[in-house]
C-alpha positions as CSV (number, residue, x, y, z in Angstrom):
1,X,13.3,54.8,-89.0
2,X,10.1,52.5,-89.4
3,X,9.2,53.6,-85.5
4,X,10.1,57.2,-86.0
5,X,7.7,57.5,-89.1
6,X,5.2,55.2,-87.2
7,X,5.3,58.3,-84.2
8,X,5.1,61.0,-86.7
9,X,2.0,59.7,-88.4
10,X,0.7,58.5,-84.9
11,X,0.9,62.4,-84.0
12,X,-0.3,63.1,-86.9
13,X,-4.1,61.2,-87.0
14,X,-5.1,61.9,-83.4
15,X,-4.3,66.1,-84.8
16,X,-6.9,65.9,-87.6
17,X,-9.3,63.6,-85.3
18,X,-8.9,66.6,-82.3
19,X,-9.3,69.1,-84.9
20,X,-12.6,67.5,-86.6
21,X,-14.1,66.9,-83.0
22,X,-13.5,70.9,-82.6
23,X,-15.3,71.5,-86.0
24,X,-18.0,69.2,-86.4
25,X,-20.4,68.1,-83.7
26,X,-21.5,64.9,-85.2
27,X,-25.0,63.4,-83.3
28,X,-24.1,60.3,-81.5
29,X,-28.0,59.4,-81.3
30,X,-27.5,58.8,-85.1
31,X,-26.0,55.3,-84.0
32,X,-28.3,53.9,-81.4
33,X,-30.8,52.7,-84.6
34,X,-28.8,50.3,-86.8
35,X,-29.3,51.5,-90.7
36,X,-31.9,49.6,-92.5
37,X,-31.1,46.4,-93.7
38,X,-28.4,45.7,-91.3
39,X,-28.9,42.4,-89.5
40,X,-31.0,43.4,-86.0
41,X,-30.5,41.7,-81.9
42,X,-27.0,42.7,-82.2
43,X,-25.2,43.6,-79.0
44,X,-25.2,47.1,-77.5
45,X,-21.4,48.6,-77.7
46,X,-20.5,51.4,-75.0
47,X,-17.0,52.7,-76.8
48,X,-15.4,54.8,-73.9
49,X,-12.1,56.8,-75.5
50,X,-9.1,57.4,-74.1
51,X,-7.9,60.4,-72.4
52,X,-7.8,64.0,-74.0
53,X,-10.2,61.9,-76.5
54,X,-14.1,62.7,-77.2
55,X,-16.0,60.0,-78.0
56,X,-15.7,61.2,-81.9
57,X,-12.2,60.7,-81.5
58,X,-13.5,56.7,-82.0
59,X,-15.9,57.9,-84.8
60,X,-14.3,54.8,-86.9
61,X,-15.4,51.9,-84.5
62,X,-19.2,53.9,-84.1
63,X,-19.4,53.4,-87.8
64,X,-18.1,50.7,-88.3
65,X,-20.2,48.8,-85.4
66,X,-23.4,50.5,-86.7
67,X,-23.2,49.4,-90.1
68,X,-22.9,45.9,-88.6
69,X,-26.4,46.4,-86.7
70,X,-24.9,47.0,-83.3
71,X,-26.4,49.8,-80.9
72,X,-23.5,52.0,-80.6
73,X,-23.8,54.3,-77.2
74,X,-21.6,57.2,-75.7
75,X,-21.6,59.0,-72.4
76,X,-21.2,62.4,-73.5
77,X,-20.7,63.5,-70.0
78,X,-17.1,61.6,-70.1
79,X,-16.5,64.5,-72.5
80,X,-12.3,64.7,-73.0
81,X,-11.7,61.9,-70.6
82,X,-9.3,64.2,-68.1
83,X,-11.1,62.7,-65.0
84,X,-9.7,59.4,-62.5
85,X,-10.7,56.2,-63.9
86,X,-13.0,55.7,-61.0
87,X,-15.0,58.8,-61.3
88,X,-15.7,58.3,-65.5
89,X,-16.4,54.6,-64.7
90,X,-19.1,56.4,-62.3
91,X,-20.1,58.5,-64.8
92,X,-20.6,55.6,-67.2
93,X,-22.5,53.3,-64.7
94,X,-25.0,56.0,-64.5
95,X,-25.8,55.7,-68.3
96,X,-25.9,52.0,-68.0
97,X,-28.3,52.2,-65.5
98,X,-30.5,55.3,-67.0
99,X,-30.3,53.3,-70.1
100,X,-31.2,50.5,-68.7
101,X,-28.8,48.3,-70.8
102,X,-27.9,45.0,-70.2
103,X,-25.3,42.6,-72.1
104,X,-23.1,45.5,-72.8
105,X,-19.8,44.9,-74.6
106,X,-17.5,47.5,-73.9
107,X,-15.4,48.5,-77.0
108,X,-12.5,51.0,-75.5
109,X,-9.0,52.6,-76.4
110,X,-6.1,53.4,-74.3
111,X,-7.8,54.9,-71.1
112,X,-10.9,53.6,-72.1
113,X,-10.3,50.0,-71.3
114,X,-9.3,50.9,-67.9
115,X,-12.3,52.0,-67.2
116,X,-14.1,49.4,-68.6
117,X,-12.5,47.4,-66.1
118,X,-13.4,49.1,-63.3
119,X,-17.0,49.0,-64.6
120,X,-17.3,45.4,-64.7
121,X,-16.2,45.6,-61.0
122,X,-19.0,47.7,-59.6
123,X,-21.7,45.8,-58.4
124,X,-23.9,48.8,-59.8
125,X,-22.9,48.2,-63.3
126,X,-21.1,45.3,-63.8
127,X,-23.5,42.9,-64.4
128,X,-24.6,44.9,-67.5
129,X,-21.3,44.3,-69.1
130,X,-20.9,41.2,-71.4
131,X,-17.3,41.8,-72.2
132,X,-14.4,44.5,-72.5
133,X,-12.8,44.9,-75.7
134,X,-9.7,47.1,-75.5
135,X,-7.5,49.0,-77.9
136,X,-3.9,50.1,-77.4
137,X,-4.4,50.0,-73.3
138,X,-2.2,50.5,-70.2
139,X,-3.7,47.6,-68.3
140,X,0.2,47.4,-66.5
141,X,0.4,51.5,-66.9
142,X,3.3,53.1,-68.5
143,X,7.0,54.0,-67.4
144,X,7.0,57.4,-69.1
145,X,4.1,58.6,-66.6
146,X,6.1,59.7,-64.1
147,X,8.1,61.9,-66.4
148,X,4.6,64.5,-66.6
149,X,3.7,66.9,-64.4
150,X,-0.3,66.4,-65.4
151,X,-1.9,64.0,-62.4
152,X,-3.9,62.7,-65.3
153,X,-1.0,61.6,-67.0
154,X,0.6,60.2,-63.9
155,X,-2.1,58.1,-63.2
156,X,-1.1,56.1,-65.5
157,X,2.0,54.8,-63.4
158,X,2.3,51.1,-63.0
159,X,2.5,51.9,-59.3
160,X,-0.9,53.8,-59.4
161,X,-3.2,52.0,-56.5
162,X,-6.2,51.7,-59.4
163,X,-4.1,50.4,-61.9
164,X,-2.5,47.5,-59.5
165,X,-5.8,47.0,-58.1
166,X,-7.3,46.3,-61.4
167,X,-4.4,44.7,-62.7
168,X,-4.5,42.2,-59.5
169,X,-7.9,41.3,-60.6
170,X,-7.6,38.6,-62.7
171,X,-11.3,37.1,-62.4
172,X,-12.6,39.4,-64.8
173,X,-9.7,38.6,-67.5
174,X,-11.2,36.1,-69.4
175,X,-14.1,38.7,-70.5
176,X,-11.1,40.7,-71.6
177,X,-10.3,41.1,-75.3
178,X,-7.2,43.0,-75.5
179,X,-5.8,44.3,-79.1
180,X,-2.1,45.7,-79.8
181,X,0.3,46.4,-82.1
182,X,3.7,45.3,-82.4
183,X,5.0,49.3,-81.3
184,X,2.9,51.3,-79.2
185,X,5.0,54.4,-78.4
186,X,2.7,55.3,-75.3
187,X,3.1,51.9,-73.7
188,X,6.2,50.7,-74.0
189,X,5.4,47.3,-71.9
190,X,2.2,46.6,-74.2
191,X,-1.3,45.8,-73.3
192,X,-0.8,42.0,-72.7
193,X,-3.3,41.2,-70.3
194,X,-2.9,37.5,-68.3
195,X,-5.8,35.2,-68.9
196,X,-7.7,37.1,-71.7
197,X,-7.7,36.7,-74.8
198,X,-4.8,38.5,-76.6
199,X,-4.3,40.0,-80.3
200,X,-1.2,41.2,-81.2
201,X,-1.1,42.8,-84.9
202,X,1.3,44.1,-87.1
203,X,0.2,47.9,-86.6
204,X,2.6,50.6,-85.2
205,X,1.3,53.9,-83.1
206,X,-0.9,54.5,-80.3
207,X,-3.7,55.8,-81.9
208,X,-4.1,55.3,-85.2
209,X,-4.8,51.7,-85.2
210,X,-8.7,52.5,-84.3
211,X,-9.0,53.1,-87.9
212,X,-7.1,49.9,-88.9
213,X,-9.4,47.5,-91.0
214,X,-7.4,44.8,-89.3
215,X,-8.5,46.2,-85.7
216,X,-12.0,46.3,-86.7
217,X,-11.7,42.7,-88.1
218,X,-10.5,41.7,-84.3
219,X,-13.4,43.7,-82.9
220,X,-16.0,42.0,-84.8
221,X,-14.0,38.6,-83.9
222,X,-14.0,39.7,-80.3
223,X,-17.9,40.3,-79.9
224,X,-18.4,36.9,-82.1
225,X,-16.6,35.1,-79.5
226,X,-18.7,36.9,-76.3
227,X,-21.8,36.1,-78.1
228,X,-20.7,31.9,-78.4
C-alpha cells in the first residue's frame, strides 16, 4: 500500500512540475548571481535533469543552491533531455567550455547523473568537473527498459554499451555522490554506485525526492565534502 501511494504521488509531482515548465518560463540567468547577503566563492553547480525533464523540472535544487551562494548554471540547449547520453554530455561540454567554468560540481537526477559521468570522462570537459552529485540514477540501468518501445527509454538497459562502459569505470567513483531512496519505482536495482560515496534515505518515488529537505541536506553535505 505504502509503495502504491508512494507511485501515485511520484506521478503525481513530476505532472504539476511538467505542467508549470509549460506555463511559466522562469529565467535561469536569475541564479548565476547569488542573492545578496549570501556567503560568496561558493562552487559553480551545473544541475543536468533527467529525461522528458527541463531544467525547471529541478527548480527546487536551483533555489535552494542559490540561496546558499552557489552559481547555479543550465544548458538550455539539453532542453527535455530525449537525446543519447553522449550527445547532451556534448552539448554540456560546450557550455563548460563557452563558460569557461572550472571546479564544476555537477548536481544531476535520474538521466542526469549519467551524463555527468560521461562528462568527467571527456578530456574536453572533464577537468572542469569537481564532483557528480546524483539523484535517483540508473548508474546499473533499469530492467523495465526493454519493456518500451522509445530508444530513449531503452537506453537505459543494463546491457546498453554507454551504461556498461561508464558503469566499468570505476576511477571516477570516488568523485561520485550518489543519493537514493529506499523505493525508486523506476530503478528497481537502485543507484548504488561501487567506490563513491553512497546515501541511502528513507524517501519513496523517483522523482519527488528532488524537493525532499532531506535530499537537499545530502546535497549540501555532498559539495562540503568536495570542497575538504
Amino acid at each position: 500500500m505504502k509503495r502504491g501511494w508512494a507511485w501515485a504521488l511520484d506521478y503525481a509531482y513530476v505532472g504539476f512540475w511538467q505542467v508549470h515548465a509549460l506555463l511559466v518560463r522562469a529565467d535561469p540567468a536569475a541564479y548565476l548571481v547569488p542573492p545578496e547577503g549570501a556567503p560568496g566563492g561558493k562552487a559553480p553547480v551545473l544541475l543536468i535533469p533527467g529525461i522528458y525533464e527541463t531544467w525547471q523540472f529541478m527548480a527546487p535544487v536551483a533555489e535552494h543552491l542559490h540561496r546558499a551562494g552557489h552559481p547555479v548554471h543550465v544548458v538550455q540547449k539539453l532542453g527535455y533531455n530525449r537525446g543519447t547520453v553522449e550527445a547532451m554530455a556534448q552539448l554540456a561540454a560546450g557550455y563548460l567550455e563557452e563558460h569557461d567554468l572550472t571546479g564544476v560540481v555537477i548536481v544531476a537526477h535520474s538521466k542526469g547523473g549519467l551524463i555527468g559521468k560521461f562528462l568527467m570522462t571527456m578530456s574536453s570537459a572533464g577537468g572542469r568537473v569537481s564532483r557528480l552529485v546524483a539523484i535517483n540514477t540508473p548508474f546499473s540501468g533499469s530492467i523495465y527498459a526493454s519493456f518500451f518501445i522509445l530508444p530513449s527509454i531503452r537506453a537505459f538497459s543494463p546491457q546498453n554499451p554507454t551504461l556498461r562502459t561508464l558503469r566499468d569505470n570505476r576511477a571516477l567513483n570516488g568523485r561520485i555522490t550518489s543519493i537514493y531512496g529506499r523505493f525508486d519505482p523506476h530503478i528497481p536495482a537502485g543507484s548504488f554506485v561501487d567506490g563513491a560515496r553512497n546515501i541511502q534515505l528513507d524517501t519513496m518515488g523517483h522523482f519527488r525526492p528532488i524537493a525532499d529537505a532531506r535530499v537537499l541536506q545530502e546535497v549540501d553535505r555532498a559539495i562540503a565534502v568536495g570542497e575538504q
